[in-house]
Backbone atoms as SQL, in Angstrom:
CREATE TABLE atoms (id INTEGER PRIMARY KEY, chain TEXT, resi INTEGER, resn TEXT, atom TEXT, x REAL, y REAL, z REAL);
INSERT INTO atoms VALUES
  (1, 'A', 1, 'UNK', 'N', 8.381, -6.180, 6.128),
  (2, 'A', 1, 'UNK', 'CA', 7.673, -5.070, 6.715),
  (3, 'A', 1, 'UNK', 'C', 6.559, -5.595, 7.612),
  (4, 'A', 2, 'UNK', 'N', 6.917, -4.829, 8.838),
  (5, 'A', 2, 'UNK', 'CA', 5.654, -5.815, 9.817),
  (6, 'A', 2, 'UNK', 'C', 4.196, -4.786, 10.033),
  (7, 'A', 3, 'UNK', 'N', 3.975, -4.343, 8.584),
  (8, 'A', 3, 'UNK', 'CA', 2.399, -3.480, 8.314),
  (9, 'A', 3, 'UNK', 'C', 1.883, -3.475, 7.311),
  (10, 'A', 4, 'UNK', 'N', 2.806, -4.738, 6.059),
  (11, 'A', 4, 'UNK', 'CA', 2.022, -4.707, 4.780),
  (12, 'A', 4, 'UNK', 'C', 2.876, -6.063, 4.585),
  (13, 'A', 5, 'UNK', 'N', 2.478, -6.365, 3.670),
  (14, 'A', 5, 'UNK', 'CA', 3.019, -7.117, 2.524),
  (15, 'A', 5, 'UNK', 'C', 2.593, -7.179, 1.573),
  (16, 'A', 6, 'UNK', 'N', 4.162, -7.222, 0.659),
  (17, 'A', 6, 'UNK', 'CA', 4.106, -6.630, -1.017),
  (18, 'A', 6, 'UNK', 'C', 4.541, -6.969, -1.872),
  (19, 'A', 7, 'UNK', 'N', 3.549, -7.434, -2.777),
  (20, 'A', 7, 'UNK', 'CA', 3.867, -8.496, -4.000),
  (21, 'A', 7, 'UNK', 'C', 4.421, -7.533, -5.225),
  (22, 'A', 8, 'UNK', 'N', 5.059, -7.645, -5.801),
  (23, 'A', 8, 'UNK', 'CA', 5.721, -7.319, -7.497),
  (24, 'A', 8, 'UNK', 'C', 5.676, -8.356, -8.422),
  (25, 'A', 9, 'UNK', 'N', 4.751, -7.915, -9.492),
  (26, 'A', 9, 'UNK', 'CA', 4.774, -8.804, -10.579),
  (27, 'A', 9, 'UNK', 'C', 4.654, -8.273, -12.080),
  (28, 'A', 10, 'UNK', 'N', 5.115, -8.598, -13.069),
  (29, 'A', 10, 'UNK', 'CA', 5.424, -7.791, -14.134),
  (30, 'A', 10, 'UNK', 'C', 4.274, -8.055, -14.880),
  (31, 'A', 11, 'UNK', 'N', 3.661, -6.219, -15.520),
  (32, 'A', 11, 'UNK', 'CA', 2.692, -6.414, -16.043),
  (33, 'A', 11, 'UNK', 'C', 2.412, -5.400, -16.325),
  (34, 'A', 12, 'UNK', 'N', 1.166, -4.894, -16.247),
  (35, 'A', 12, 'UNK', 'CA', 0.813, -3.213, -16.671),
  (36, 'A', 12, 'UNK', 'C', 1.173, -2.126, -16.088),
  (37, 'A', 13, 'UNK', 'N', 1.311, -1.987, -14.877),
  (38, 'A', 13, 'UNK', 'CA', 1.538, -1.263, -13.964),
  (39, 'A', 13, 'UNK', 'C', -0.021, -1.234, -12.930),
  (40, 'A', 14, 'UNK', 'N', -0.777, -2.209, -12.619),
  (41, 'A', 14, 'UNK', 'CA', -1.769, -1.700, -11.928),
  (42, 'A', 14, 'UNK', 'C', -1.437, -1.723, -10.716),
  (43, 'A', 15, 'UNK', 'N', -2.232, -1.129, -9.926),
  (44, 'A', 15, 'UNK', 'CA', -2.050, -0.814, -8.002),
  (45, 'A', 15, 'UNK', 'C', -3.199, -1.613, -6.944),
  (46, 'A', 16, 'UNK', 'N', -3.246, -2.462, -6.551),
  (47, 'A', 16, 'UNK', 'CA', -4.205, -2.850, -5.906),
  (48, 'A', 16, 'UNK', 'C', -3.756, -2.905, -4.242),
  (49, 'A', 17, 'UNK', 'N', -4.627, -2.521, -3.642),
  (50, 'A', 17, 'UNK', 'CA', -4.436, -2.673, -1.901),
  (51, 'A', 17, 'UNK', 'C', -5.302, -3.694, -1.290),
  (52, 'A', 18, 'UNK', 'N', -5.413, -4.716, -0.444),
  (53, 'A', 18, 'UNK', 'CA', -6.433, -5.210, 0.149),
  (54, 'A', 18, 'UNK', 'C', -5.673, -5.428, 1.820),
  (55, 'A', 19, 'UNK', 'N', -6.737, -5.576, 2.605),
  (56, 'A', 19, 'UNK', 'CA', -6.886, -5.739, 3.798),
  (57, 'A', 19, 'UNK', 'C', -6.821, -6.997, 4.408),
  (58, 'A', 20, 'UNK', 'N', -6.320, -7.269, 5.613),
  (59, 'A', 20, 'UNK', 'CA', -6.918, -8.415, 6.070),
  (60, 'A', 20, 'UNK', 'C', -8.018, -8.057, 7.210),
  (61, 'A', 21, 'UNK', 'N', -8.549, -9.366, 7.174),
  (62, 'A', 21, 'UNK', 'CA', -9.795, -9.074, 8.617),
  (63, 'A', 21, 'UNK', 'C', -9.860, -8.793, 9.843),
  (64, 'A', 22, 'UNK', 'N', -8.149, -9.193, 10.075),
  (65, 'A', 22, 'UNK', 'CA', -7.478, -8.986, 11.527),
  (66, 'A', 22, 'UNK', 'C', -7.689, -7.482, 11.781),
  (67, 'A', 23, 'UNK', 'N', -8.045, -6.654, 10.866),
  (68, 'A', 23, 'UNK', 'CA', -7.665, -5.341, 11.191),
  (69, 'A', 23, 'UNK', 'C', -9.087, -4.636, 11.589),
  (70, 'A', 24, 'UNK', 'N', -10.228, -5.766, 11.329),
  (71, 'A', 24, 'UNK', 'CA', -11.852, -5.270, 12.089),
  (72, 'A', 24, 'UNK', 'C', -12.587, -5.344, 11.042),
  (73, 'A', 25, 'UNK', 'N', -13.876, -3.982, 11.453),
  (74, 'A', 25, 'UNK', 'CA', -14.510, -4.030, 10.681),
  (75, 'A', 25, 'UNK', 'C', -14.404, -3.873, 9.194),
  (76, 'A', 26, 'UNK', 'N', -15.722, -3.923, 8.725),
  (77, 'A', 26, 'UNK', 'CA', -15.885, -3.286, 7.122),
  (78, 'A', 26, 'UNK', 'C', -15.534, -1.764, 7.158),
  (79, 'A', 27, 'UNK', 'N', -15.934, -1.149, 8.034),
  (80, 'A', 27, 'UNK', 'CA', -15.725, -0.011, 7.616),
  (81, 'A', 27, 'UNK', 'C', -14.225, 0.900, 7.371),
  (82, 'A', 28, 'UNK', 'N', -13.852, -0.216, 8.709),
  (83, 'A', 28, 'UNK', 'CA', -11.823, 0.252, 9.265),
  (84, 'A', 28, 'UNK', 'C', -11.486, -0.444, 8.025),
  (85, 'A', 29, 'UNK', 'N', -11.631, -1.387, 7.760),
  (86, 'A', 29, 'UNK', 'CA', -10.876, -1.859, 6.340),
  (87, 'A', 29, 'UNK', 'C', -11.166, -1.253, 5.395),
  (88, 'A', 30, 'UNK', 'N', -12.312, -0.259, 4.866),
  (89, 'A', 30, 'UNK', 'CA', -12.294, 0.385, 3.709),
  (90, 'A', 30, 'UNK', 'C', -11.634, 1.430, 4.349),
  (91, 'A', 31, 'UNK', 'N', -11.607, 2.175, 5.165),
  (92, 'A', 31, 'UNK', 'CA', -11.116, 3.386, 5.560),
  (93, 'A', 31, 'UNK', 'C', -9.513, 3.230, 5.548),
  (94, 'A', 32, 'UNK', 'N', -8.706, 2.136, 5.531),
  (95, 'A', 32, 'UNK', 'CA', -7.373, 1.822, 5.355),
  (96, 'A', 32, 'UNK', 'C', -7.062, 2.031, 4.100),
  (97, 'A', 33, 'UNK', 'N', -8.057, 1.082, 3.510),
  (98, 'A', 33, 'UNK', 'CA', -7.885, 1.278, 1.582),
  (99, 'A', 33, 'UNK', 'C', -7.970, 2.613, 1.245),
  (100, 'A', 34, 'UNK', 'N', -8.694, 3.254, 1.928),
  (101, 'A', 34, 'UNK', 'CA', -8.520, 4.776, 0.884),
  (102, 'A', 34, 'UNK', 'C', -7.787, 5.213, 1.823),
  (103, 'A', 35, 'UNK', 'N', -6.918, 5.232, 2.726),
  (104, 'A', 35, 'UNK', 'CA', -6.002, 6.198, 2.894),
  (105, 'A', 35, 'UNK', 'C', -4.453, 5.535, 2.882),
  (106, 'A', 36, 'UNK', 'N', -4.038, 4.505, 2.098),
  (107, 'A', 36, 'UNK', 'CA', -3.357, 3.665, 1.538),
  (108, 'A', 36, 'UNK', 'C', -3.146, 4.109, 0.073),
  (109, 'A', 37, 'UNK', 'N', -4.641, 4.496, -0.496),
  (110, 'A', 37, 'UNK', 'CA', -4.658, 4.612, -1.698),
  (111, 'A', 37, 'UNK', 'C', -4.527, 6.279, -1.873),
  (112, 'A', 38, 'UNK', 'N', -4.818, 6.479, -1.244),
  (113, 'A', 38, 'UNK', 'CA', -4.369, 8.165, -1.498),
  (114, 'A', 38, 'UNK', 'C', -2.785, 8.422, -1.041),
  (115, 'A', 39, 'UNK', 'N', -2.112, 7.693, -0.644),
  (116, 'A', 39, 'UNK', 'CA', -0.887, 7.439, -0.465),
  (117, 'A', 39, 'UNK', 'C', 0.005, 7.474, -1.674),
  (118, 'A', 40, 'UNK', 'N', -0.672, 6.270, -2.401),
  (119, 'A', 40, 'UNK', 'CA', -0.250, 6.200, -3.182),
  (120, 'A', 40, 'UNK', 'C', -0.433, 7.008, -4.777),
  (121, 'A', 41, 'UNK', 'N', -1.335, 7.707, -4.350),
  (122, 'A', 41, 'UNK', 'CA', -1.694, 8.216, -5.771),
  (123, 'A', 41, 'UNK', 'C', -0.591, 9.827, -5.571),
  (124, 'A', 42, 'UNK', 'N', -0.012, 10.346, -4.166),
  (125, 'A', 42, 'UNK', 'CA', 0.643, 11.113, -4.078),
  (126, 'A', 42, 'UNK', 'C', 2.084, 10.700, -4.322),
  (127, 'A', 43, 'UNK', 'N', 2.171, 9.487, -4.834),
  (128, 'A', 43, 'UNK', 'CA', 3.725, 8.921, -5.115),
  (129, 'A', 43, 'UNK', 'C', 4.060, 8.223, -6.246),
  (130, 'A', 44, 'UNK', 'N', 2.558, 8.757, -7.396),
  (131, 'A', 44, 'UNK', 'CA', 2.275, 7.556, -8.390),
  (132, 'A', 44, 'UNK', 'C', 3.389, 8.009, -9.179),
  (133, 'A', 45, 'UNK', 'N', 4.046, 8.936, -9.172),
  (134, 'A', 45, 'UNK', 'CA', 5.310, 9.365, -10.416),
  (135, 'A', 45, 'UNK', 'C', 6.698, 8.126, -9.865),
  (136, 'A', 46, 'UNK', 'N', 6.566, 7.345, -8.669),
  (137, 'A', 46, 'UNK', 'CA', 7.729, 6.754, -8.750),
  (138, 'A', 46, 'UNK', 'C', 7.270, 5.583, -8.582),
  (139, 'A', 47, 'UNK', 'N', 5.982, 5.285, -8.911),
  (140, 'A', 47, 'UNK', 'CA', 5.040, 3.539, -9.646),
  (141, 'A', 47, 'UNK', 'C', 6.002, 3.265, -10.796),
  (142, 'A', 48, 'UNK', 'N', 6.851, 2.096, -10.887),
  (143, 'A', 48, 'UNK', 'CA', 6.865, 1.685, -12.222),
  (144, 'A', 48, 'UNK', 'C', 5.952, 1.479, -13.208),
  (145, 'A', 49, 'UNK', 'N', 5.819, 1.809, -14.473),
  (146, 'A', 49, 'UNK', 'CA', 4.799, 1.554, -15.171),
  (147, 'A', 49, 'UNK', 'C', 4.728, -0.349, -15.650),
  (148, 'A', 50, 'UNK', 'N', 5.413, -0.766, -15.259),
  (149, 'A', 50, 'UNK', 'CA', 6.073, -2.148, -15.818),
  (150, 'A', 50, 'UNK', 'C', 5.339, -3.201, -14.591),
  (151, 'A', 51, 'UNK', 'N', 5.671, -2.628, -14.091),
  (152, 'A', 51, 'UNK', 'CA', 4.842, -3.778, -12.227),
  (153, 'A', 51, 'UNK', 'C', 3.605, -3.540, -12.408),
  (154, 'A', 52, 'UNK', 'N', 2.888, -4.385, -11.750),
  (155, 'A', 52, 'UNK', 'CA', 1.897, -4.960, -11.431),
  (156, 'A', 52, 'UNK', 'C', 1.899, -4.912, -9.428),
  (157, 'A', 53, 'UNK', 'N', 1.212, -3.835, -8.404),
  (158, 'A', 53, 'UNK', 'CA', 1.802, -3.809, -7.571),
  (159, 'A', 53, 'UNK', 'C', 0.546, -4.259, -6.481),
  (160, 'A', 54, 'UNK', 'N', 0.715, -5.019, -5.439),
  (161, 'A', 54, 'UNK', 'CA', -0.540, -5.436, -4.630),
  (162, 'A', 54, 'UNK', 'C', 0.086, -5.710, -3.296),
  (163, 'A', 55, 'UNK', 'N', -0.702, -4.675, -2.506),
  (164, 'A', 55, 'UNK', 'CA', -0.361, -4.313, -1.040),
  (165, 'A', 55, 'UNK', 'C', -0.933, -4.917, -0.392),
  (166, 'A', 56, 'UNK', 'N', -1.053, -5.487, 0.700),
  (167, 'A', 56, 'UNK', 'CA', -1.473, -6.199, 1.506),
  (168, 'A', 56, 'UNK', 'C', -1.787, -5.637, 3.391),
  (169, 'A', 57, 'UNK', 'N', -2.181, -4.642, 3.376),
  (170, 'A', 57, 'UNK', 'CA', -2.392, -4.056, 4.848),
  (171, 'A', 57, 'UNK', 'C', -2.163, -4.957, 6.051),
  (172, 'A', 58, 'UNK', 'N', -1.392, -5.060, 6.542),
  (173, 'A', 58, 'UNK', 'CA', -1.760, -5.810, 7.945),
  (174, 'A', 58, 'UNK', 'C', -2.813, -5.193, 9.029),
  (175, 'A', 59, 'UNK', 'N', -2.440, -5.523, 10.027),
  (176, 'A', 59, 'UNK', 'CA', -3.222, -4.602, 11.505),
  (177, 'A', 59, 'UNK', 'C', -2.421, -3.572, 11.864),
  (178, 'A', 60, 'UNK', 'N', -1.405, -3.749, 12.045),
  (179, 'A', 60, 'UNK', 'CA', -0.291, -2.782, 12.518),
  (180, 'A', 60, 'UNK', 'C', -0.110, -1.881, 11.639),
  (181, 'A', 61, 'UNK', 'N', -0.405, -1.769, 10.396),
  (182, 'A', 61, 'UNK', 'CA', -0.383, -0.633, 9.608),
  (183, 'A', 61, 'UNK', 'C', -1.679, 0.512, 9.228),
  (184, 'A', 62, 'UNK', 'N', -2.673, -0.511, 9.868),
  (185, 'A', 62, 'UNK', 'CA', -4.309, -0.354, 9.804),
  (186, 'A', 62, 'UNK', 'C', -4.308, 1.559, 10.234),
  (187, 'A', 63, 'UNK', 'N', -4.110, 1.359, 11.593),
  (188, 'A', 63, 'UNK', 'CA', -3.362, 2.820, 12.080),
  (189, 'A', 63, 'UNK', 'C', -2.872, 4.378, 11.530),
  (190, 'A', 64, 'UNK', 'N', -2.323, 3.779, 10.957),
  (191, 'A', 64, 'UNK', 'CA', -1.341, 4.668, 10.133),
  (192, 'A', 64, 'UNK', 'C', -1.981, 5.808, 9.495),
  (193, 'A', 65, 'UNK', 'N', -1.717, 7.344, 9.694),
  (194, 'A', 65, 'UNK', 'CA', -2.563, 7.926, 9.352),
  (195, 'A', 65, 'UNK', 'C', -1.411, 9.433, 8.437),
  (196, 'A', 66, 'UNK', 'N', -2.069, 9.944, 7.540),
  (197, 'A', 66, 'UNK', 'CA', -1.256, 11.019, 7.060),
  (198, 'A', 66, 'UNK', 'C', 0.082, 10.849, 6.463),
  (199, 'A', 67, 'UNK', 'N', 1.028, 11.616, 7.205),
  (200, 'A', 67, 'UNK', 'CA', 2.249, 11.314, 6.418),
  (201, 'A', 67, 'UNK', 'C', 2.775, 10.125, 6.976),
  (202, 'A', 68, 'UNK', 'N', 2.495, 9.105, 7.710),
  (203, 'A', 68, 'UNK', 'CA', 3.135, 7.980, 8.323),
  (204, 'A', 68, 'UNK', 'C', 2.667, 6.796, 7.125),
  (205, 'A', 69, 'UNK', 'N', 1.350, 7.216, 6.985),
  (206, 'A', 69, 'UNK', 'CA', 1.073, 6.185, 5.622),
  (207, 'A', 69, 'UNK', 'C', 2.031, 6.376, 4.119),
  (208, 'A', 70, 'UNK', 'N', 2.271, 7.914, 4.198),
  (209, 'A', 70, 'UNK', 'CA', 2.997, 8.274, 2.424),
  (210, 'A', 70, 'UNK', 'C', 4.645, 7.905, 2.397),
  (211, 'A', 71, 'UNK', 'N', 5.315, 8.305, 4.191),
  (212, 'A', 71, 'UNK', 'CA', 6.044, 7.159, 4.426),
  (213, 'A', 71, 'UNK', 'C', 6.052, 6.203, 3.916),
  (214, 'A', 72, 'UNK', 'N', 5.708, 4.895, 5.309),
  (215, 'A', 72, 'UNK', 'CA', 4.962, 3.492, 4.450),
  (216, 'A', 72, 'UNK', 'C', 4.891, 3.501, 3.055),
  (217, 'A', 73, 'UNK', 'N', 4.469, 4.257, 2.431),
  (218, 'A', 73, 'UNK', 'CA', 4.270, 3.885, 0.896),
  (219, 'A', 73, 'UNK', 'C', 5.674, 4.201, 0.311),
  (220, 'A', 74, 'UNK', 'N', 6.335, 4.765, 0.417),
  (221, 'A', 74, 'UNK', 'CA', 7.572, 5.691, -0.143),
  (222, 'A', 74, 'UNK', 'C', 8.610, 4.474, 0.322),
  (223, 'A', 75, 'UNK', 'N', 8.646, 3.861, 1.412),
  (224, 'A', 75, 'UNK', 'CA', 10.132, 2.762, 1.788),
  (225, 'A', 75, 'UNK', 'C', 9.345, 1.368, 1.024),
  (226, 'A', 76, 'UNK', 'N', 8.028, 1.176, 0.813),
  (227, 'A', 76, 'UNK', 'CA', 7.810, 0.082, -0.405),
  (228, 'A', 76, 'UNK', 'C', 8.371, -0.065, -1.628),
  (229, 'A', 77, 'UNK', 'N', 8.036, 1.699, -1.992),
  (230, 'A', 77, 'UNK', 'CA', 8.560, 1.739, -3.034),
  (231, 'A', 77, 'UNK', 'C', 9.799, 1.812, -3.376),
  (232, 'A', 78, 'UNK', 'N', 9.979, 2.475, -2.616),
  (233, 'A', 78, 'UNK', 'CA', 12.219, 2.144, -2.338),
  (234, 'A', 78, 'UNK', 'C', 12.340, 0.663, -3.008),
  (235, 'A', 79, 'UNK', 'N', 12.035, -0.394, -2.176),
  (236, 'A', 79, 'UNK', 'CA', 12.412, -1.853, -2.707),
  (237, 'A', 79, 'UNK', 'C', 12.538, -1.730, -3.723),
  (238, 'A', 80, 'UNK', 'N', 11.691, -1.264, -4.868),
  (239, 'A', 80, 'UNK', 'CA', 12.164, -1.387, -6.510),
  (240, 'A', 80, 'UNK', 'C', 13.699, -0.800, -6.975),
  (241, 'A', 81, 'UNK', 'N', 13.961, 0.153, -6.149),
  (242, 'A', 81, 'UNK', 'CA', 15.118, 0.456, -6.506),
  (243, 'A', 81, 'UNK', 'C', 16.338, 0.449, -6.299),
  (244, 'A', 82, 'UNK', 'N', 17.046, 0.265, -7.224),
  (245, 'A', 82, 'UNK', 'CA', 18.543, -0.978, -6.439),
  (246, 'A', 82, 'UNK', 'C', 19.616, 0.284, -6.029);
C-alpha cells in the first residue's frame, strides 16, 4: 500500500497508528492520527481481537479525509482475511 504500512502481530488485539515526518508538521501528524483513528474505531467490529495492529501513515495517505480514510482502513483490514 503506497499510504501506510502495516504490521500484524499476535497478541491482545491493540491498535496503534504513527506517522512519519515526511508528512510535516506536529500538528498535520496529529491531525492524521485522529482521523486514522476514528477510522478505525468505525470498523473496530472487524479488528481481530487476537492481533496486535500498527499502522504506519505515509505522506500520501496524510491527505486522506472522511470516507477515503474508512476506505483505507477497510482494504487493510481485508488483508486479514483469506
Amino acid at each position: 500500500m503506497p499510504y501506510a504500512q502495516v504490521i500484524f502481530l499476535s497478541g491482545q488485539g491493540r491498535i496503534a497508528i504513527g506517522t512519519s515526518r515526511q508528512i510535516g508538521s506536529i500538528v498535520k501528524r496529529n491531525r492524521t492520527k485522529r482521523r486514522w483513528r476514528e477510522a478505525l474505531r468505525t470498523l473496530l467490529s472487524q479488528v481481530p481481537e487476537n492481533l496486535d495492529t500498527f499502522i504506519i501513515v505515509k505522506p500520501s495517505g496524510a491527505d486522506f479525509k472522511g470516507q477515503s480514510v474508512i476506505e483505507a482502513v477497510r482494504v487493510i483490514l481485508s488483508q486479514l482475511r483469506p
